[in-house]
PyMOL Python script that loads the backbone (N, CA, C, O; Angstrom):
from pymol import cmd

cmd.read_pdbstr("""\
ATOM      1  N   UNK A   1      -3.522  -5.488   0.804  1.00  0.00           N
ATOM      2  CA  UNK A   1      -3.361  -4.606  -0.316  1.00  0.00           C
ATOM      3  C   UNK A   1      -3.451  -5.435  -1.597  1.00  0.00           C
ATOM      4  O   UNK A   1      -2.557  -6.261  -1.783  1.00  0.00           O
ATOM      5  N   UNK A   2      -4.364  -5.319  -2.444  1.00  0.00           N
ATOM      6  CA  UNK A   2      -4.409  -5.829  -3.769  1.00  0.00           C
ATOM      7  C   UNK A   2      -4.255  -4.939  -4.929  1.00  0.00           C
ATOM      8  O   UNK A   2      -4.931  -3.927  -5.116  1.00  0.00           O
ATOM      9  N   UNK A   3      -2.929  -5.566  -6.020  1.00  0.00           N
ATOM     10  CA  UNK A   3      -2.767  -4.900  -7.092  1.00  0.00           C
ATOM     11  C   UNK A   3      -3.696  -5.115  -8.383  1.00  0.00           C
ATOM     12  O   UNK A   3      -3.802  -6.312  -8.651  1.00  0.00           O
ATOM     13  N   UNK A   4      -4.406  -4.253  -9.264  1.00  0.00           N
ATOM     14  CA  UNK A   4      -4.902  -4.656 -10.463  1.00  0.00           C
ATOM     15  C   UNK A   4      -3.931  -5.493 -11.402  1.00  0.00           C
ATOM     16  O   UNK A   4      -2.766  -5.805 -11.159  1.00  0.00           O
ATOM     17  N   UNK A   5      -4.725  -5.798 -12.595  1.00  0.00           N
ATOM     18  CA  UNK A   5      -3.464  -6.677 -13.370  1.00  0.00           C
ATOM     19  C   UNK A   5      -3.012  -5.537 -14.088  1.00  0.00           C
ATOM     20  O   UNK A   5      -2.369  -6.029 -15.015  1.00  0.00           O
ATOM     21  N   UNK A   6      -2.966  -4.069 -14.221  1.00  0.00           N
ATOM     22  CA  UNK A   6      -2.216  -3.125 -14.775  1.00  0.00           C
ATOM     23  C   UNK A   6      -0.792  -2.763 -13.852  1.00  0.00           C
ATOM     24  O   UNK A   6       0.372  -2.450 -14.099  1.00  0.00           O
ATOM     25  N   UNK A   7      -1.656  -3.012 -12.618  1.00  0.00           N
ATOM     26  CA  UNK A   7      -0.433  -2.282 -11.701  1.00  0.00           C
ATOM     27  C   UNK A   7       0.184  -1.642 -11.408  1.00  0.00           C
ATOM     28  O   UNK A   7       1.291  -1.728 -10.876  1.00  0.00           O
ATOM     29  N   UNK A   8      -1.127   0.069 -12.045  1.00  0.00           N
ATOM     30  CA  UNK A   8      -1.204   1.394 -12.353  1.00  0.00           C
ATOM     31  C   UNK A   8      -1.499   1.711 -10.800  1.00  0.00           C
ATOM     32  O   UNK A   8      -0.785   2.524 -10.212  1.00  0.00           O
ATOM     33  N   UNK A   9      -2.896   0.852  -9.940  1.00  0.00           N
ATOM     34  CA  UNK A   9      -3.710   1.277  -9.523  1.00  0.00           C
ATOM     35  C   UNK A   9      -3.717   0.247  -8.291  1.00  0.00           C
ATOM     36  O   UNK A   9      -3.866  -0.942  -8.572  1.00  0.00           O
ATOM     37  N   UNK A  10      -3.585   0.568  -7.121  1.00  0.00           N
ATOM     38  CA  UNK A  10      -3.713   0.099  -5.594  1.00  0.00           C
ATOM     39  C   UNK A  10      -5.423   0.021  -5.276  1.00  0.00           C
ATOM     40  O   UNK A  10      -6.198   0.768  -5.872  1.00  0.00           O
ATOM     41  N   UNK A  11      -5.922  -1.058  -4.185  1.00  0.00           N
ATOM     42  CA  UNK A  11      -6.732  -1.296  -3.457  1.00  0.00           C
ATOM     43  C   UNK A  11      -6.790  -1.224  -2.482  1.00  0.00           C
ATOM     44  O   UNK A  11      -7.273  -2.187  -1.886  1.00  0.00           O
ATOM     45  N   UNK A  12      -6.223   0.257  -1.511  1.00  0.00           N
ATOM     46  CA  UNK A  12      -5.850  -0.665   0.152  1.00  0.00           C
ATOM     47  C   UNK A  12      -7.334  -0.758   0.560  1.00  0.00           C
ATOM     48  O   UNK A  12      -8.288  -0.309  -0.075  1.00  0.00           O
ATOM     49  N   UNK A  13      -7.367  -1.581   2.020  1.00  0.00           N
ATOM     50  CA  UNK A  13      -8.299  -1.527   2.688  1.00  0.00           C
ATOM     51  C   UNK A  13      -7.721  -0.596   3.684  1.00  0.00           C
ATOM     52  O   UNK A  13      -6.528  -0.532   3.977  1.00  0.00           O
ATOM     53  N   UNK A  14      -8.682   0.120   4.175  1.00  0.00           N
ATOM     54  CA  UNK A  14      -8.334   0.741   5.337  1.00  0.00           C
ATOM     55  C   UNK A  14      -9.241   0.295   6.422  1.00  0.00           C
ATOM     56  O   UNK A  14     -10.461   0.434   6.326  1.00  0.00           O
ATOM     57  N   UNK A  15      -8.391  -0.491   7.940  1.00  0.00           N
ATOM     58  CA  UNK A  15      -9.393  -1.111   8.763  1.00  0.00           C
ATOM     59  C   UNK A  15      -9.671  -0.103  10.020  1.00  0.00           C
ATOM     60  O   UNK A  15     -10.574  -0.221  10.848  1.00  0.00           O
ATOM     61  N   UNK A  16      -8.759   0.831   9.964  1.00  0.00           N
ATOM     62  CA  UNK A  16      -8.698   2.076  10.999  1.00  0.00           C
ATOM     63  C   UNK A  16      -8.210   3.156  10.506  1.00  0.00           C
ATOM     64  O   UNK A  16      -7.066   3.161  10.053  1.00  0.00           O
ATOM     65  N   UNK A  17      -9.021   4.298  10.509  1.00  0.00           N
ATOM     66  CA  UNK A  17      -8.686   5.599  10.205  1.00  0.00           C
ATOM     67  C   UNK A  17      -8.240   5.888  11.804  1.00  0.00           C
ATOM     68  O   UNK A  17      -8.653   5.278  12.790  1.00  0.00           O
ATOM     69  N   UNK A  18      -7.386   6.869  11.771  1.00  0.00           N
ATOM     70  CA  UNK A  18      -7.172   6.672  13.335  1.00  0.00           C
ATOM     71  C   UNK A  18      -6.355   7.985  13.431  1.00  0.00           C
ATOM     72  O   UNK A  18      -6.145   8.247  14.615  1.00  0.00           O
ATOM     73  N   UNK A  19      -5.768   8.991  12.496  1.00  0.00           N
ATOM     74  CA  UNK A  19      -5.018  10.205  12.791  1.00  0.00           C
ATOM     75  C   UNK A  19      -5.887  10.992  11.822  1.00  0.00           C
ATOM     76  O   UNK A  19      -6.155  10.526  10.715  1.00  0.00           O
ATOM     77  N   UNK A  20      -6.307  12.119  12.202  1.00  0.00           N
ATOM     78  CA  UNK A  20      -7.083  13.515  11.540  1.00  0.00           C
ATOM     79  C   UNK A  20      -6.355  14.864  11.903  1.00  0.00           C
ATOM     80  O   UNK A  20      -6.515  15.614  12.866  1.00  0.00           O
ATOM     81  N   UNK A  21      -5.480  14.934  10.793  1.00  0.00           N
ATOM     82  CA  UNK A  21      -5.819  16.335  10.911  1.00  0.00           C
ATOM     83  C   UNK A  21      -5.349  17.572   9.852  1.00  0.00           C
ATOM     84  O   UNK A  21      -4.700  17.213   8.869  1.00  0.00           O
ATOM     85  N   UNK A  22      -5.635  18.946  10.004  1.00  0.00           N
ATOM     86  CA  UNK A  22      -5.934  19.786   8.812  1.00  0.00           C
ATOM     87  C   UNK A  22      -5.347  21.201   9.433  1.00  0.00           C
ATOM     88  O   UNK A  22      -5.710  21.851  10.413  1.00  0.00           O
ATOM     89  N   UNK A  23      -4.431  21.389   8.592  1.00  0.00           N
ATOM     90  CA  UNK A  23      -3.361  22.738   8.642  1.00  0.00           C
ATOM     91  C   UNK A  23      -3.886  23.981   7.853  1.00  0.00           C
ATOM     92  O   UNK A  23      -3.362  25.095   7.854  1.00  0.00           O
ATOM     93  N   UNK A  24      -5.038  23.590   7.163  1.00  0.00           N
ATOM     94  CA  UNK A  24      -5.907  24.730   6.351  1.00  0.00           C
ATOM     95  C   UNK A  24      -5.057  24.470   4.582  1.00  0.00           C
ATOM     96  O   UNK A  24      -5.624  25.208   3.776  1.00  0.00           O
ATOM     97  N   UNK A  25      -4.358  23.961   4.171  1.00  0.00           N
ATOM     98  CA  UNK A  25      -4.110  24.024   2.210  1.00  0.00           C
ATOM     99  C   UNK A  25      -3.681  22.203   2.243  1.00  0.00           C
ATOM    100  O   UNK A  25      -3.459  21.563   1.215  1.00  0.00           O
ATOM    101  N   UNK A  26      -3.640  21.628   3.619  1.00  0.00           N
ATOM    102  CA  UNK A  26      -3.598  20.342   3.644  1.00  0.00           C
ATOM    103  C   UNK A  26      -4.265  19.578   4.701  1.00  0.00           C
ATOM    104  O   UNK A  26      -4.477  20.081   5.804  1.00  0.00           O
ATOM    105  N   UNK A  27      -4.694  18.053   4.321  1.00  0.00           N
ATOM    106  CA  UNK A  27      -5.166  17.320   5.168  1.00  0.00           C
ATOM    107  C   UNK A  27      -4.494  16.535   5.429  1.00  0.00           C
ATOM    108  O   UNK A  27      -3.415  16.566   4.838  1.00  0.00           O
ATOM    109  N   UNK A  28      -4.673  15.634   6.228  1.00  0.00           N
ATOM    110  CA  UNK A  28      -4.015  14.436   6.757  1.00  0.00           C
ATOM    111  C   UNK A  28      -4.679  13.395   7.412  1.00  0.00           C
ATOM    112  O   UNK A  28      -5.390  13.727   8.360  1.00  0.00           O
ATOM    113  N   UNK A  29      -4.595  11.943   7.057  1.00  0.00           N
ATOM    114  CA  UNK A  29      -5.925  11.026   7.341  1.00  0.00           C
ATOM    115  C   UNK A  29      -4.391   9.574   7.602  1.00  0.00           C
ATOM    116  O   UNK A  29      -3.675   8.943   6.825  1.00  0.00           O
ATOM    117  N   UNK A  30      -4.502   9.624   8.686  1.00  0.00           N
ATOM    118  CA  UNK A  30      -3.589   8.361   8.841  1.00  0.00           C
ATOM    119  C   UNK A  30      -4.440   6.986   9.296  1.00  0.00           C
ATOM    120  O   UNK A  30      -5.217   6.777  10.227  1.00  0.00           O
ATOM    121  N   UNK A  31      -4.089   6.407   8.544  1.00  0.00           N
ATOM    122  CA  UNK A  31      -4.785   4.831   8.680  1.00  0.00           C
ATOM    123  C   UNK A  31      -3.932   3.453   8.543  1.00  0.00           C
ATOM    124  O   UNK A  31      -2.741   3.331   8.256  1.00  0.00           O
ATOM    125  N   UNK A  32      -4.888   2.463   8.830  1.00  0.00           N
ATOM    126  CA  UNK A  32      -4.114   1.398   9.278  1.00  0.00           C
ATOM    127  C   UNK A  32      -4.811   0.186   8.475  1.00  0.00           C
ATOM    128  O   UNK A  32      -5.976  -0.168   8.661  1.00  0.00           O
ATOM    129  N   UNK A  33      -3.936  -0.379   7.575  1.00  0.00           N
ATOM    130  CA  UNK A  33      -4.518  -1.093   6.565  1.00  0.00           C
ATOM    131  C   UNK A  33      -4.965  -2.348   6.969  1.00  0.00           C
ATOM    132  O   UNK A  33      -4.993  -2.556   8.182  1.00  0.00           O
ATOM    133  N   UNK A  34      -5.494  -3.664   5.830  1.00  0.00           N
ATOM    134  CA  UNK A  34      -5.671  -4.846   6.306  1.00  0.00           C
ATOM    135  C   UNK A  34      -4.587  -5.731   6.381  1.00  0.00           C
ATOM    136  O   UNK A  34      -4.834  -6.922   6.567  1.00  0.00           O
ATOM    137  N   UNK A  35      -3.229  -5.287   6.248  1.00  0.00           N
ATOM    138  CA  UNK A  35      -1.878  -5.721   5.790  1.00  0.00           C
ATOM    139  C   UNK A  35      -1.265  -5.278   7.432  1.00  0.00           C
ATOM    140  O   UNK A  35      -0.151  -5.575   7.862  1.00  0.00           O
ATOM    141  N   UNK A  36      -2.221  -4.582   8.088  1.00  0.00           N
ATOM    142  CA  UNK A  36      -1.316  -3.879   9.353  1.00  0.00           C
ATOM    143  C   UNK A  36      -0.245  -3.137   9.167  1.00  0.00           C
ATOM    144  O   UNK A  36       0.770  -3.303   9.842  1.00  0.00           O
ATOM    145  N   UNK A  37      -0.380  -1.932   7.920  1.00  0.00           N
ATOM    146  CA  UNK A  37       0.804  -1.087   7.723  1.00  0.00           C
ATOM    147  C   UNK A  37       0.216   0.079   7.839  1.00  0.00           C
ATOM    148  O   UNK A  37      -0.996   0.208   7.668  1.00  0.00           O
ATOM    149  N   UNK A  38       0.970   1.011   8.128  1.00  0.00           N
ATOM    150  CA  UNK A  38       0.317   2.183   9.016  1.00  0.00           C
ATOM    151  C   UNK A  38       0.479   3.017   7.881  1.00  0.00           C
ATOM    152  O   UNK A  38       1.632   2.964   7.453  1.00  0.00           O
ATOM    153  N   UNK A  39      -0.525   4.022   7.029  1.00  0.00           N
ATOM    154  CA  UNK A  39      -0.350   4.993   5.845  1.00  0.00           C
ATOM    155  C   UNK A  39      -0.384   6.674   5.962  1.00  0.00           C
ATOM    156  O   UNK A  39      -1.426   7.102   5.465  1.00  0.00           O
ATOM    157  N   UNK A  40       0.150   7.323   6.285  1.00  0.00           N
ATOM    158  CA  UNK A  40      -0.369   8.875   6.336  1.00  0.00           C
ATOM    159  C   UNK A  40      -0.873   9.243   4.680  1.00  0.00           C
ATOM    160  O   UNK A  40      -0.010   8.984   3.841  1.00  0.00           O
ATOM    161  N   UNK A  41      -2.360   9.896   4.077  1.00  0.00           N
ATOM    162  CA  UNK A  41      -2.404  10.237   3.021  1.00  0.00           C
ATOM    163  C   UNK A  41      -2.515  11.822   3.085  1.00  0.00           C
ATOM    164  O   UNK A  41      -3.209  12.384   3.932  1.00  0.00           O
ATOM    165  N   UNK A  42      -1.917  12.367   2.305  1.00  0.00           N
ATOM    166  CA  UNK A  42      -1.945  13.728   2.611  1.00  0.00           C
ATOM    167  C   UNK A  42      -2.859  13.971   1.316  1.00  0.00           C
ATOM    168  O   UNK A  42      -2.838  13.030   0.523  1.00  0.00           O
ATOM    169  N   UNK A  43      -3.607  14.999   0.983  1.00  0.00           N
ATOM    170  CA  UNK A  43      -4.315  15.553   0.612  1.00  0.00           C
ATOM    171  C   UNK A  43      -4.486  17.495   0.348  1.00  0.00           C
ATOM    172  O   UNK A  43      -4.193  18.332   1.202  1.00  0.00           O
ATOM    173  N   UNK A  44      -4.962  17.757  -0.887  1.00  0.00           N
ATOM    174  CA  UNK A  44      -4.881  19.162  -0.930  1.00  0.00           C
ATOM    175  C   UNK A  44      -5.904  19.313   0.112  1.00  0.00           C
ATOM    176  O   UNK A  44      -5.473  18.445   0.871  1.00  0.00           O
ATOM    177  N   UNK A  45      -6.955  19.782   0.715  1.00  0.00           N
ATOM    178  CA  UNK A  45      -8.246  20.266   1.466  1.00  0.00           C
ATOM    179  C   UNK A  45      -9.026  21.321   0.215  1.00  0.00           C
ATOM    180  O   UNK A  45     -10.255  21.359   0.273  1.00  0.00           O
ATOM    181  N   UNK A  46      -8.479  21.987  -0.661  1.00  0.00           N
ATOM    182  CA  UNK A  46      -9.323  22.474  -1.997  1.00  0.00           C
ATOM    183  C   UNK A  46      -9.422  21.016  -2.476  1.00  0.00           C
ATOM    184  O   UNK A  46     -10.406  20.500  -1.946  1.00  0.00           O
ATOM    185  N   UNK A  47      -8.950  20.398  -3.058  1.00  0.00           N
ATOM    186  CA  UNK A  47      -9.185  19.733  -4.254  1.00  0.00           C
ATOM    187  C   UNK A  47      -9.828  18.281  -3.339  1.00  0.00           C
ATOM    188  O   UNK A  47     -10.292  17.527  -4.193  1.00  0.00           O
ATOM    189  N   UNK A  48     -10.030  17.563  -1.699  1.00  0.00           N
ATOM    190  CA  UNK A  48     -10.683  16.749  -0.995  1.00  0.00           C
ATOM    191  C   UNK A  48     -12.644  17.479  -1.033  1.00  0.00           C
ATOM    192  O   UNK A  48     -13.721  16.949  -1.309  1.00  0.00           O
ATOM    193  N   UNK A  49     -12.354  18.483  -0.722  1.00  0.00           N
ATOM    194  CA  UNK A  49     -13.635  19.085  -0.504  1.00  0.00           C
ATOM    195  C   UNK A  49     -14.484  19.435  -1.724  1.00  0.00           C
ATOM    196  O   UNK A  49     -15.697  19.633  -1.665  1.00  0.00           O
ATOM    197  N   UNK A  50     -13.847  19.485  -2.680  1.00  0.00           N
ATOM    198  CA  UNK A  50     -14.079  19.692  -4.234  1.00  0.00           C
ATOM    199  C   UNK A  50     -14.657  18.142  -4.306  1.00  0.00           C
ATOM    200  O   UNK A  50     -15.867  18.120  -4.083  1.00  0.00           O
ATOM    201  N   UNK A  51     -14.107  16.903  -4.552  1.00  0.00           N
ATOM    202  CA  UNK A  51     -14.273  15.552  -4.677  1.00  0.00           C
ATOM    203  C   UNK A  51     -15.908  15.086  -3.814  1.00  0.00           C
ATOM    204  O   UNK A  51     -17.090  14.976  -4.141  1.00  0.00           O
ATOM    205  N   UNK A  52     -15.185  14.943  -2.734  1.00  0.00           N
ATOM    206  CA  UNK A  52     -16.178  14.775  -1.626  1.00  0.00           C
ATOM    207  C   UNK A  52     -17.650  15.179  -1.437  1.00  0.00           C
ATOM    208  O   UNK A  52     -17.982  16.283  -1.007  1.00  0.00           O
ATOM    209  N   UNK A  53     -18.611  14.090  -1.831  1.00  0.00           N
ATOM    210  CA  UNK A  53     -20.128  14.399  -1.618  1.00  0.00           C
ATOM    211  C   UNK A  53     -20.412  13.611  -0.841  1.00  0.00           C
ATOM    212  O   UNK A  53     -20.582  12.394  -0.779  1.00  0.00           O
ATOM    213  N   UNK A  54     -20.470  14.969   0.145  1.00  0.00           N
ATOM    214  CA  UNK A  54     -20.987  14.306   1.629  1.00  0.00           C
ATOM    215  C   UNK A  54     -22.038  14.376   1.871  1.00  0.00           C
ATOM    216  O   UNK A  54     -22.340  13.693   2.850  1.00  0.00           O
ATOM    217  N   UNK A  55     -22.931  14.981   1.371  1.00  0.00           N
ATOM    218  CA  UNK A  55     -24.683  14.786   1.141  1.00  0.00           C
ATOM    219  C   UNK A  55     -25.090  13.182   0.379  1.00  0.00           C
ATOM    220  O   UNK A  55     -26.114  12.606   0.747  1.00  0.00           O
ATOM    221  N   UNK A  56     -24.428  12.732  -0.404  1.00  0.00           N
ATOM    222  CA  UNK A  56     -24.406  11.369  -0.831  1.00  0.00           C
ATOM    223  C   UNK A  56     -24.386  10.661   0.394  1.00  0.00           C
ATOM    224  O   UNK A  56     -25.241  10.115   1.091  1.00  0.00           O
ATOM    225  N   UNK A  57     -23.020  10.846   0.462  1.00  0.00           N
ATOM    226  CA  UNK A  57     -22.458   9.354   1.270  1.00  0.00           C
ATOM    227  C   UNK A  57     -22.875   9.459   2.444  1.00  0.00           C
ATOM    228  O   UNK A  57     -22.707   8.379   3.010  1.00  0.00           O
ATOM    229  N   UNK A  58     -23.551  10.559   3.414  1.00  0.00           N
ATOM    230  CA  UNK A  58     -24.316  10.084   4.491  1.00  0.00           C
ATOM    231  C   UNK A  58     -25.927   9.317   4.124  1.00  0.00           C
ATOM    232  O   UNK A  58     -26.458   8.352   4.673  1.00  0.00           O
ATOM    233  N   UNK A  59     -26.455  10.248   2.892  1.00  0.00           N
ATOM    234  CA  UNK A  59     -27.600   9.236   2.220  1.00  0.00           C
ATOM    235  C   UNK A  59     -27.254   7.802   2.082  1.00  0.00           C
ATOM    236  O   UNK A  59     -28.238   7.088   2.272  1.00  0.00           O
ATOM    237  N   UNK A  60     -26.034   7.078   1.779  1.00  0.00           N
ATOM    238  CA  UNK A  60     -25.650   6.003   1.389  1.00  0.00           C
ATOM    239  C   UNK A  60     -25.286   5.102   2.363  1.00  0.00           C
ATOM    240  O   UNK A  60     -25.293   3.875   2.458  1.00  0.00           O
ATOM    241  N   UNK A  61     -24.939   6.105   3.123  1.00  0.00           N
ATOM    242  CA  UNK A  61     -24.730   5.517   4.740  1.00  0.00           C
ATOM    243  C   UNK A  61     -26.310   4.860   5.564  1.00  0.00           C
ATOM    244  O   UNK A  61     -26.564   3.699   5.885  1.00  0.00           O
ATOM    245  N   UNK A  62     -27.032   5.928   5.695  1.00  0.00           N
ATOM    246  CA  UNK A  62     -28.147   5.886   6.174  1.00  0.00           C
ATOM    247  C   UNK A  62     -28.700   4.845   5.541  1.00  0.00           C
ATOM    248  O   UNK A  62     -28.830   4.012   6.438  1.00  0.00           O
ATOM    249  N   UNK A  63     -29.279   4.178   4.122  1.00  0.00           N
ATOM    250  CA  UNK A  63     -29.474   3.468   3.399  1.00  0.00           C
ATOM    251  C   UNK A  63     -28.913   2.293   4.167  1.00  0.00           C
ATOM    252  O   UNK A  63     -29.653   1.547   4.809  1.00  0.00           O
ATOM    253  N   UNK A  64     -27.246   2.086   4.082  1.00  0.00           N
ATOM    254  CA  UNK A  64     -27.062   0.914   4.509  1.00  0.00           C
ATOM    255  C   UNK A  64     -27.584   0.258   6.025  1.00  0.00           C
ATOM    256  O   UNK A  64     -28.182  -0.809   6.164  1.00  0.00           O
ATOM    257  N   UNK A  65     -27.153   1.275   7.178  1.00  0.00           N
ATOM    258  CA  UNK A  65     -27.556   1.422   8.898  1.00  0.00           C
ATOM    259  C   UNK A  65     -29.253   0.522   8.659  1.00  0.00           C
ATOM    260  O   UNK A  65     -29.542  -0.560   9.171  1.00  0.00           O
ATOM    261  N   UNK A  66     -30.251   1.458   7.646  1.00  0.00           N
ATOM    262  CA  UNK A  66     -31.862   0.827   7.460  1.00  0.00           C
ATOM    263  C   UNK A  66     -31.366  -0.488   7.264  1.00  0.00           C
ATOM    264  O   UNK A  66     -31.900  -1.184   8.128  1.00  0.00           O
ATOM    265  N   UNK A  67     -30.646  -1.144   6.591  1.00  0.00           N
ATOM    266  CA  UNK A  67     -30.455  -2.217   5.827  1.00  0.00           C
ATOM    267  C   UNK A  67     -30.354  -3.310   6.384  1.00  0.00           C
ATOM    268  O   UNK A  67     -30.663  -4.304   5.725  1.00  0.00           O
ATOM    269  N   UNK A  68     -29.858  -3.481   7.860  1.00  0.00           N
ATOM    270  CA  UNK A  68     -29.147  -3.840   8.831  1.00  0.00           C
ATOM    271  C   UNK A  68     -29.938  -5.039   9.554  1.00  0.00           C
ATOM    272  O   UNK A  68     -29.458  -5.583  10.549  1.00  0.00           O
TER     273      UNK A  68
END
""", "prot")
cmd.dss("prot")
cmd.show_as("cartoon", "prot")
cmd.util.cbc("prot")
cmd.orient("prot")
């Protein structure tokens, strides 16, 4: 986990996403950092799906996989 020099704003890494799941007005994404601390992030599911361009980031994905 790395702090900025404000120390407003976190960096985790996440090395395992590893719990999914969605109650319909919330999400839930539990992961497992590079620190080996285990995080549940909860999330609205309006305001994740609002954010989230997933037409990008599989383009960005795909991009990288060619890259390889």
């Amino acid at each position: 986990m790395k702090k900025d020099t404000t120390e407003r704003f976190m960096t985790i890494e996440a090395i395992d996403i590893h719990t999914f799941a969605c109650n319909g007005d919330e999400t839930l994404l539990g992961i497992t950092t590079d620190d080996d601390k285990e995080i549940i992030l909860n999330f609205s599911t309006y305001q994740l799906l609002q954010s989230l361009d997933n037409k990008y980031m599989k383009k960005q994905l795909n991009k990288y996989i060619k890259g390889l």
